[in-house]
C-alpha positions as CSV (number, residue, x, y, z in Angstrom):
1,X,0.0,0.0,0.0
2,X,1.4,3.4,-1.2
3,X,1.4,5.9,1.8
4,X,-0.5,9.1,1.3
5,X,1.9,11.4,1.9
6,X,4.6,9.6,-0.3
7,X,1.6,10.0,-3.7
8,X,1.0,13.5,-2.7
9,X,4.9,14.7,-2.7
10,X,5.5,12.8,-6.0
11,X,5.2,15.6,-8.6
12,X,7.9,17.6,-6.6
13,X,11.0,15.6,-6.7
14,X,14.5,17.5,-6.4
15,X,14.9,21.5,-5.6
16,X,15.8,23.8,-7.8
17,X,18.9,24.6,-5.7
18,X,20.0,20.5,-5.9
19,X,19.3,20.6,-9.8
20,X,21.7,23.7,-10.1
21,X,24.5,21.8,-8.0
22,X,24.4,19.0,-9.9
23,X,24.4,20.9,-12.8
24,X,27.6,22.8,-12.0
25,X,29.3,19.8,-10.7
26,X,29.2,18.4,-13.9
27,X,30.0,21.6,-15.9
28,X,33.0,22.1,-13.5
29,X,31.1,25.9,-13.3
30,X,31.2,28.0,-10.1
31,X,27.6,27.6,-8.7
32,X,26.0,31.4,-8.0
33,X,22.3,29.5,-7.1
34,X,22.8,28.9,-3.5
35,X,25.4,30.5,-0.4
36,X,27.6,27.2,-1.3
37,X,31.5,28.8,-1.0
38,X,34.6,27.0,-3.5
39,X,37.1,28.1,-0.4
40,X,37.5,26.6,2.5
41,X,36.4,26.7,5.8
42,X,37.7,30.3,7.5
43,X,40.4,29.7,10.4
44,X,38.5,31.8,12.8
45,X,34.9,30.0,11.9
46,X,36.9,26.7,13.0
47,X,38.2,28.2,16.4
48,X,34.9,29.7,17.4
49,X,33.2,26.6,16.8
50,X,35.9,24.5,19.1
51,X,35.5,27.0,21.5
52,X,31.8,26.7,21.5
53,X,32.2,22.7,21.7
54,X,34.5,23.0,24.6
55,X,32.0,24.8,26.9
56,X,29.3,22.0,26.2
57,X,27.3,24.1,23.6
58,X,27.1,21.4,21.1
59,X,22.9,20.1,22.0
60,X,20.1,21.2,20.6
61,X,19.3,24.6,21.8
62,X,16.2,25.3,24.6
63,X,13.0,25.2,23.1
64,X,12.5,28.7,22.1
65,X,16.3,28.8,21.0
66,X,18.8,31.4,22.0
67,X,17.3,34.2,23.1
68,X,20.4,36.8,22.6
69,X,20.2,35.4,18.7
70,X,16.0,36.3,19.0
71,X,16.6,40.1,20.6
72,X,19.9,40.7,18.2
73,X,17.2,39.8,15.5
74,X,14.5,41.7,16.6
75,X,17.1,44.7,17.0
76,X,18.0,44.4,13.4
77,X,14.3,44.6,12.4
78,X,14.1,47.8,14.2
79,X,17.3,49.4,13.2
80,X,17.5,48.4,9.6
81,X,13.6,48.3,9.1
82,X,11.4,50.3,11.5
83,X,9.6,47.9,12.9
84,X,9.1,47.2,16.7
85,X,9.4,43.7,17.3
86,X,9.1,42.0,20.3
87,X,11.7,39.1,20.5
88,X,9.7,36.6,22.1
89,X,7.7,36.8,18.7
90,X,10.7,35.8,16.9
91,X,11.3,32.3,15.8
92,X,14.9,31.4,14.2
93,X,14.5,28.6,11.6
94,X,17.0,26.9,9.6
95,X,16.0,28.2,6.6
96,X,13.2,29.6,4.2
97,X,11.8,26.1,3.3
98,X,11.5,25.5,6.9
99,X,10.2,28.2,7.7
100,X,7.4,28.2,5.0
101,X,6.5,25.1,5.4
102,X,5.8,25.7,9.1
103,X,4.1,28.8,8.4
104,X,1.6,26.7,6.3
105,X,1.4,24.0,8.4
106,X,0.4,26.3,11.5
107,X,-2.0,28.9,9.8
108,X,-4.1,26.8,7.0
109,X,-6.4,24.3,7.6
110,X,-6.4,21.1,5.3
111,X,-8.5,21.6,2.1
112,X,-8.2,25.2,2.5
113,X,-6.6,27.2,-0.8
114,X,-3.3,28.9,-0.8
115,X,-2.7,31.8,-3.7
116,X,1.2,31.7,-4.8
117,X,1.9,34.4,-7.1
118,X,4.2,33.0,-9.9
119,X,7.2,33.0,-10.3
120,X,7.3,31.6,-6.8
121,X,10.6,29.9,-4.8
122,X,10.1,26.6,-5.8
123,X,9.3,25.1,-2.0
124,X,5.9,26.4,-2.1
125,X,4.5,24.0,-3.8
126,X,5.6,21.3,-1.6
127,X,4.9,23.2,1.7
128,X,1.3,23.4,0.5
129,X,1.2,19.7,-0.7
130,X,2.6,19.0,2.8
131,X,0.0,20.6,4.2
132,X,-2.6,18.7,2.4
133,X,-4.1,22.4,1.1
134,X,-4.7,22.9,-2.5
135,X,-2.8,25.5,-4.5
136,X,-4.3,28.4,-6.9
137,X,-1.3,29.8,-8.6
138,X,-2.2,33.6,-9.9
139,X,-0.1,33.1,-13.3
140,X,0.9,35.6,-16.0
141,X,3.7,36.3,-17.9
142,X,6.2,35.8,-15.3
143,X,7.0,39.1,-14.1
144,X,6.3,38.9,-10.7
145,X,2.8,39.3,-8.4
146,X,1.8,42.5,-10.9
147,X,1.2,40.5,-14.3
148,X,-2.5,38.9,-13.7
149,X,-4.4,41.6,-14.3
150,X,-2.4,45.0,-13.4
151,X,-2.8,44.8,-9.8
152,X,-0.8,43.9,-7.0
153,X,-2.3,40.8,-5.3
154,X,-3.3,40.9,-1.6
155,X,-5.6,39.9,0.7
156,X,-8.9,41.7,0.9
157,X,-9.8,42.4,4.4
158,X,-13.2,43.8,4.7
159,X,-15.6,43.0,7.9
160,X,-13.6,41.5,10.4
161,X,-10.5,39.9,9.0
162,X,-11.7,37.1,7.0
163,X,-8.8,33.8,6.1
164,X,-6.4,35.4,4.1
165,X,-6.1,31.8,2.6
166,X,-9.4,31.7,1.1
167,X,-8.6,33.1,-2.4
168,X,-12.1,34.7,-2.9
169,X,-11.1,37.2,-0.5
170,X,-7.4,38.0,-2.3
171,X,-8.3,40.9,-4.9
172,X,-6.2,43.1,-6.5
173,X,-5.5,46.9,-5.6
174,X,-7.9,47.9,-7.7
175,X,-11.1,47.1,-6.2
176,X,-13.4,46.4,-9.5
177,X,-10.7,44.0,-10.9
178,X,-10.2,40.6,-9.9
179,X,-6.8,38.3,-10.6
180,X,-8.2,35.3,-12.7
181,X,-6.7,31.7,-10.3
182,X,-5.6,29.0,-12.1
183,X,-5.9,25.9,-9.9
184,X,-3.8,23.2,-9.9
């Protein structure tokens, strides 16, 4: 018996960024796609990391991680950004796909529709899958979230915050015009 989960992650097979490395392996080419340095490891990276093993921090971090890392981050937001964040609000991933993929999982229900605006970073798609929500892609000619119509895609929020995920409420900035979705 095939399990669920394995037929529903089928279609999405390898990431772009693993394609690219494999791709620049075999071209002996200098892959740009991903932070992935030719050099090695800096002297000083090593050292800090001994250090840091020496003095037992080598676990898994406390549940809410370090929480210098989550103020220095919430600092940054402030400084570089504007914004007021409160650090206990902050959650340090290891990166985007994780990140997006526990966004989805926490905020949309199964069944519910998720709009990604194409071109999209190609871990969408699976984060919804994962999620067992269906996707509605707002498609055009590429150019980013303006091409489906002339607007700029975002949720409508009208009488008391409906589900942003529900893509009858996403219209465009222009009130009378609607972005066609294309399901999938």
């Amino acid at each position: 018996m095939t399990s669920p989960l394995v037929q529903r992650m089928q279609p999405f097979g390898t990431s772009i960024f693993a394609e690219m490395t494999q791709r620049a392996v075999a071209a002996d080419a200098v892959n740009l796609g991903q932070g992935a340095p030719d050099s090695g490891t800096p002297p000083e990276l090593i050292e800090w990391a001994h250090e840091a093993m020496l003095e037992g921090r080598n676990q898994y971090p406390p549940f809410w991680d370090v929480p210098a890392l989550r103020e220095a981050v919430a600092a940054h937001q402030g400084r570089f950004h504007g914004l007021a964040v409160d650090p206990a609000q902050v959650l340090v991933t290891v990166g985007a796909t994780e990140a997006l993929t526990a966004s989805i999982l926490a905020l949309v229900e199964p069944g519910e529709e998720v709009v990604v605006i194409e071109p999209a970073y190609d871990s969408y798609a699976a984060a919804v899958a994962s999620g067992v929500a269906g996707a509605a892609g707002a498609a055009g000619s590429g150019a980013g979230p303006r091409d489906a119509g002339g607007g700029v895609l975002r949720p409508h929020r009208d009488g008391g915050g409906q589900h942003p995920a529900q893509p009858d409420r996403c219209a465009e900035s222009e009130p009378s015009d609607v972005a066609p979705l294309q399901r999938r």
